[in-house]
C-alpha positions as CSV (number, residue, x, y, z in Angstrom):
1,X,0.0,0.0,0.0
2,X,1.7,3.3,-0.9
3,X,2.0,6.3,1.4
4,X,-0.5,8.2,-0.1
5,X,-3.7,5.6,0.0
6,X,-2.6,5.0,3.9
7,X,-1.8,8.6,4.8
8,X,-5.9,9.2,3.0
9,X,-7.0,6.0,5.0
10,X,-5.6,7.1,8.1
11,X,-6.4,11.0,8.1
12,X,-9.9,9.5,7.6
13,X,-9.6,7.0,10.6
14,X,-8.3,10.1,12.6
15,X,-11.0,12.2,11.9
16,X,-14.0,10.1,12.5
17,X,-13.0,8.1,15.6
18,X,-11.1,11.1,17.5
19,X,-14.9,12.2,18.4
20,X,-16.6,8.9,17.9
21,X,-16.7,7.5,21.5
22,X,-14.7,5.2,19.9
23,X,-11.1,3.8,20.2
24,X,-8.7,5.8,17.4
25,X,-5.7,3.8,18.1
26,X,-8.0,0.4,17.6
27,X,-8.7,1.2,14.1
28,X,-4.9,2.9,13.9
29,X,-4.0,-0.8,13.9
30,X,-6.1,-2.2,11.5
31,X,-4.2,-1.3,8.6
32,X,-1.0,-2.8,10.1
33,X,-2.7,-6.3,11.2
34,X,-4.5,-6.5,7.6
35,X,-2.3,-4.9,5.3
36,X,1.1,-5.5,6.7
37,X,1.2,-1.3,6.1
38,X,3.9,0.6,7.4
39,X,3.8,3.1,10.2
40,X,4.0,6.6,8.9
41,X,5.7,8.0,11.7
42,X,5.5,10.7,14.5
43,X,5.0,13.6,11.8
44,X,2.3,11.7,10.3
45,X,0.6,11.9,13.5
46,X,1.1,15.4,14.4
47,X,-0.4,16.6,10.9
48,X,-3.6,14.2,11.7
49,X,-3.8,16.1,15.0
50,X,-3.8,18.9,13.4
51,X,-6.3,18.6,11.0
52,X,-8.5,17.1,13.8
53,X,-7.9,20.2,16.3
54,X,-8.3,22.5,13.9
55,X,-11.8,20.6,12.9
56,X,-13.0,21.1,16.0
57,X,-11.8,24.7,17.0
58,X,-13.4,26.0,13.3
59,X,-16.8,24.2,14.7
60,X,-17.0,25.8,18.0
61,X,-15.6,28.9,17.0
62,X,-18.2,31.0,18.0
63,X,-18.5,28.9,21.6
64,X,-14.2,29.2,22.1
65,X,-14.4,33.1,20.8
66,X,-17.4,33.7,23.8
67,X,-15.1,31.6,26.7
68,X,-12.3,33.7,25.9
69,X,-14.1,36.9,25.9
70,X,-15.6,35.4,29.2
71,X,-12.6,35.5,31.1
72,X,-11.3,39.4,30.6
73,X,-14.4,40.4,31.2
74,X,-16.5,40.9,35.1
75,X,-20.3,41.4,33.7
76,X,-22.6,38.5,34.1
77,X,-23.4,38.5,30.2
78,X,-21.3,35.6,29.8
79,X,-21.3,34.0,33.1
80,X,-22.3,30.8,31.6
81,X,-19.5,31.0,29.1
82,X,-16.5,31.9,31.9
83,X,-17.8,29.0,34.0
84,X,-17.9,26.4,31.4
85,X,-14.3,27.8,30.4
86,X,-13.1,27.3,34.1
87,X,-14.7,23.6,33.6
88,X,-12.7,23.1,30.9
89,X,-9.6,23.8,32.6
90,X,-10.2,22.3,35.9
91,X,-11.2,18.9,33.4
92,X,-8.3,19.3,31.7
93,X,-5.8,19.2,34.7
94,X,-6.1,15.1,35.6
95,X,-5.0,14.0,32.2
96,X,-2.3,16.4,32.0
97,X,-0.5,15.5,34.9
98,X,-1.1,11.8,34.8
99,X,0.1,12.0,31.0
100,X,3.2,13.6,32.1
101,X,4.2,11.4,34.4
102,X,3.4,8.6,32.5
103,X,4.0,9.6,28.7
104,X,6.7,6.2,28.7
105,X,5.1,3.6,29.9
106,X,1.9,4.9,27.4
107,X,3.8,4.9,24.7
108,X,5.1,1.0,25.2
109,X,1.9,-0.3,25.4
110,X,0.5,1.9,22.3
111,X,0.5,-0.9,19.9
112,X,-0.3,-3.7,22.6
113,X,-3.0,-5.4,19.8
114,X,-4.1,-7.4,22.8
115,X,-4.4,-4.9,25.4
116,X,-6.5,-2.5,22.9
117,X,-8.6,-5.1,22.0
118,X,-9.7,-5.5,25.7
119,X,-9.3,-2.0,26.9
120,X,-12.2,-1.6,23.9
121,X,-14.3,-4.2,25.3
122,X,-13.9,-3.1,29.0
123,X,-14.9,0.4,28.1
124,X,-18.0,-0.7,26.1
125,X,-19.0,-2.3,29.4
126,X,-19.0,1.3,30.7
127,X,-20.6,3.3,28.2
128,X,-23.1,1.2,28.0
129,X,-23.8,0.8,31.6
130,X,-23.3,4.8,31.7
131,X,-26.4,5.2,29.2
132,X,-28.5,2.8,30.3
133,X,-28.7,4.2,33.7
134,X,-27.9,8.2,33.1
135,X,-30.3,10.0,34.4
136,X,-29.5,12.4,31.0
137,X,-31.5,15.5,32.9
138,X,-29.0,18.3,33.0
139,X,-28.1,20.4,31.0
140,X,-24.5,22.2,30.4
141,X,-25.1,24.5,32.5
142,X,-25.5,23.1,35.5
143,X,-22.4,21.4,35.3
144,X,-20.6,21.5,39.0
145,X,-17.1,21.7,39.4
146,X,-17.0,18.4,41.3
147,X,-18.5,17.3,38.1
148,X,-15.9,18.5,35.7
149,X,-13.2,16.7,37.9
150,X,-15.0,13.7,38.0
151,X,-15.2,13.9,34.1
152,X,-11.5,14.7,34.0
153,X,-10.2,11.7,36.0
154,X,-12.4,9.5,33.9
155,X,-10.8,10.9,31.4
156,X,-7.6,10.1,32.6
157,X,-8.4,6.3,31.6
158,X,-8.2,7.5,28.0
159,X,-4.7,7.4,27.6
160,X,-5.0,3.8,28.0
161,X,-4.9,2.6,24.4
162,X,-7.8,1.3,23.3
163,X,-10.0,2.8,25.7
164,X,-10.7,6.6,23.8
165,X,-10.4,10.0,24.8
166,X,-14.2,10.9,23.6
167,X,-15.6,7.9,25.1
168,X,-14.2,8.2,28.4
169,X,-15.6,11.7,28.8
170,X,-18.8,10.8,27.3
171,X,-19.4,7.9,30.0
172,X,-18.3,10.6,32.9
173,X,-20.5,13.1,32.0
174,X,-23.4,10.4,30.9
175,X,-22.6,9.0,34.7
176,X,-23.1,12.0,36.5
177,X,-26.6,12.9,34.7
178,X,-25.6,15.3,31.6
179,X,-28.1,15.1,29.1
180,X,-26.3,13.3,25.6
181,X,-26.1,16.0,23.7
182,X,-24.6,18.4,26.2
183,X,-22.4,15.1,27.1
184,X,-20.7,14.8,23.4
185,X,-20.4,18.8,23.2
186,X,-18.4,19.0,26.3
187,X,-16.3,16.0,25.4
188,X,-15.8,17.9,22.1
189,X,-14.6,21.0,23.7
190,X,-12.2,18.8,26.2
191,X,-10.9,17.3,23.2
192,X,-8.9,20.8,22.2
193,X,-7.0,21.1,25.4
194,X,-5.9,17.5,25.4
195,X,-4.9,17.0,21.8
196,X,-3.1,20.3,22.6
197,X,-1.4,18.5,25.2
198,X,-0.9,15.2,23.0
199,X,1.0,17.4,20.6
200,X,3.5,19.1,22.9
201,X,4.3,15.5,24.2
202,X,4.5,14.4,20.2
203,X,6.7,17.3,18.9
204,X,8.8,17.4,22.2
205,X,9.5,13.5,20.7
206,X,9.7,14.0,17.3
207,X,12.0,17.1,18.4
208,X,14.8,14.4,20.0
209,X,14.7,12.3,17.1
210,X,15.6,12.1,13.1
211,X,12.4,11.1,11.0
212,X,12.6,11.4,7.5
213,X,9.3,13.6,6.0
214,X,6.8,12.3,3.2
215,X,5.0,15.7,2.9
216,X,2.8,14.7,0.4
217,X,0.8,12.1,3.0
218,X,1.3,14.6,5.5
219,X,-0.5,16.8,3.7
220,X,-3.2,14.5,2.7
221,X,-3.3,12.8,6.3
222,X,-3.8,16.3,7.5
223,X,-6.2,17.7,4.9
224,X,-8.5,14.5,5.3
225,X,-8.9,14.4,9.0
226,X,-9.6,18.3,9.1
227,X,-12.3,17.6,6.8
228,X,-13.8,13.9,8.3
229,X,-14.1,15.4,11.9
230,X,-15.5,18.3,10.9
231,X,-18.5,17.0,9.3
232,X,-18.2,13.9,11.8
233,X,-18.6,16.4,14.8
234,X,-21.7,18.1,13.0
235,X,-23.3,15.0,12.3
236,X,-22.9,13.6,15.2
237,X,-23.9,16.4,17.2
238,X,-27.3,16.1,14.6
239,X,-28.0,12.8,15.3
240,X,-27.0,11.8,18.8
241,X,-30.4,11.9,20.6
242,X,-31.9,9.9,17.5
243,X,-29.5,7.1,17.2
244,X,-28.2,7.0,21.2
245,X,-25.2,4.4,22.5
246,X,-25.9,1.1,21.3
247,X,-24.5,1.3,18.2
248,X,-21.3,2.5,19.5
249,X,-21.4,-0.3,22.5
250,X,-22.2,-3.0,19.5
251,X,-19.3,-1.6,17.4
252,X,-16.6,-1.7,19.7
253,X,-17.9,-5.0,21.1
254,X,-17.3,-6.4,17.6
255,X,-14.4,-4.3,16.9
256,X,-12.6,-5.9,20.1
257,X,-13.7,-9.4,19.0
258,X,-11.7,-8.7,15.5
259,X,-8.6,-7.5,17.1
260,X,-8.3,-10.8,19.5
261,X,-8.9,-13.0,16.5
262,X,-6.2,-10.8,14.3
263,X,-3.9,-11.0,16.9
């Protein structure tokens, strides 16, 4: 498989299932297991980051823009805005320091097929028990701050691979009662600090070390996961209260099943 096709094929995998409260770095393997395709490297992953952050900040430009404002300002026009931006931050904080700490022994186990396969199973276990028993009757804001660090240390469990960033924080806020659509918006907004911090701990890497550059799959890796989360956060936002869980739960269910029988 050239560099091209899998830089395409990965910038879409980044883009859909970096929001999709399901495991990226599962379906990161796929192509490897099937295809015997190479791995394109730490600057391959950067630009899919990219495109992904970017996808998201673009969408909740006007909601970012109103948070920042928010904070240099002491009328209560935006009160709702400065606390969900102090949320944010506070939510942020676990993963952060535990991903610090801990970026080695993350990165060893980032291509464990067999403990991605059950770290996707376990976590179905959660979501699923998460919506089936959420009370889903508050909105954003009434979001406590002893909820946004609960949804943070949840979170934390993300950088298990295999487990995902947007389905951890989905089952944390599901658990303590947000409604799902407020749920998958605040996961989305979570998700720019933390990729922010995934890059820093990526180009701090990538910094120490000699890669050689393919720009042309960068490009296209990058380009392609801009443009798949993009309309992947839209849709989903659209479509969430309509189509619920399950069909994530199933997914990964199955999607574990195929990575212990690939193994």
């Amino acid at each position: 498989m050239s560099d091209l096709i899998l830089g395409f094929i990965l910038g879409i995998v980044q883009g859909l299932t970096e929001f999709l409260p399901v495991s990226s770095s599962a379906h990161l393997l796929i192509p490897n297991l099937v295809f015997g395709a190479n791995d394109l490297g730490l600057a391959f992953d950067i630009s899919v980051h990219v495109g992904s952050l970017l996808a998201v900040i673009y969408y909740f430009r006007d909601d970012i823009l109103a948070m920042t404002k928010s904070l240099f300002q002491s009328n209560n026009l935006l009160k709702d805005e400065r606390l969900l931006a102090v949320l944010l931050i506070i939510a942020t904080i676990p993963i952060v320091i535990v991903g610090f700490f801990g970026s080695d022994l993350i990165n060893e186990n980032r291509s464990n097929v067999n403990s991605v396969a059950y770290m996707n199973l376990i976590f179905a276990g959660f979501l699923f028990f998460a919506y089936l028993y959420s009370s889903a009757s508050k909105n954003l804001v009434e979001l406590t701050v002893m909820g946004a660090i609960f949804i943070g240390v949840f979170q934390v469990f993300s950088l298990l691979p295999g487990a995902s960033r947007s389905g951890t924080a989905m089952t944390a806020a599901l658990l303590i009662g947000l409604n799902l659509k407020d749920a998958s918006k605040f996961a989305f907004l979570l998700s720019i600090p933390t990729i922010f911090g995934a890059l820093f701990f990526l180009l701090i890497e990538i910094s120490t070390s000699n890669y050689s550059l393919n720009f042309n799959s960068l490009f296209i890796g990058f380009i392609t996961s801009f443009v798949v989360a993009f309309l992947t956060i839209k849709y989903f936002l659209i479509f969430v209260d309509k189509i619920g869980m399950y069909p994530f739960v199933i997914y990964r269910i199955i999607l574990g099943c195929i990575l212990l029988l690939l193994i």
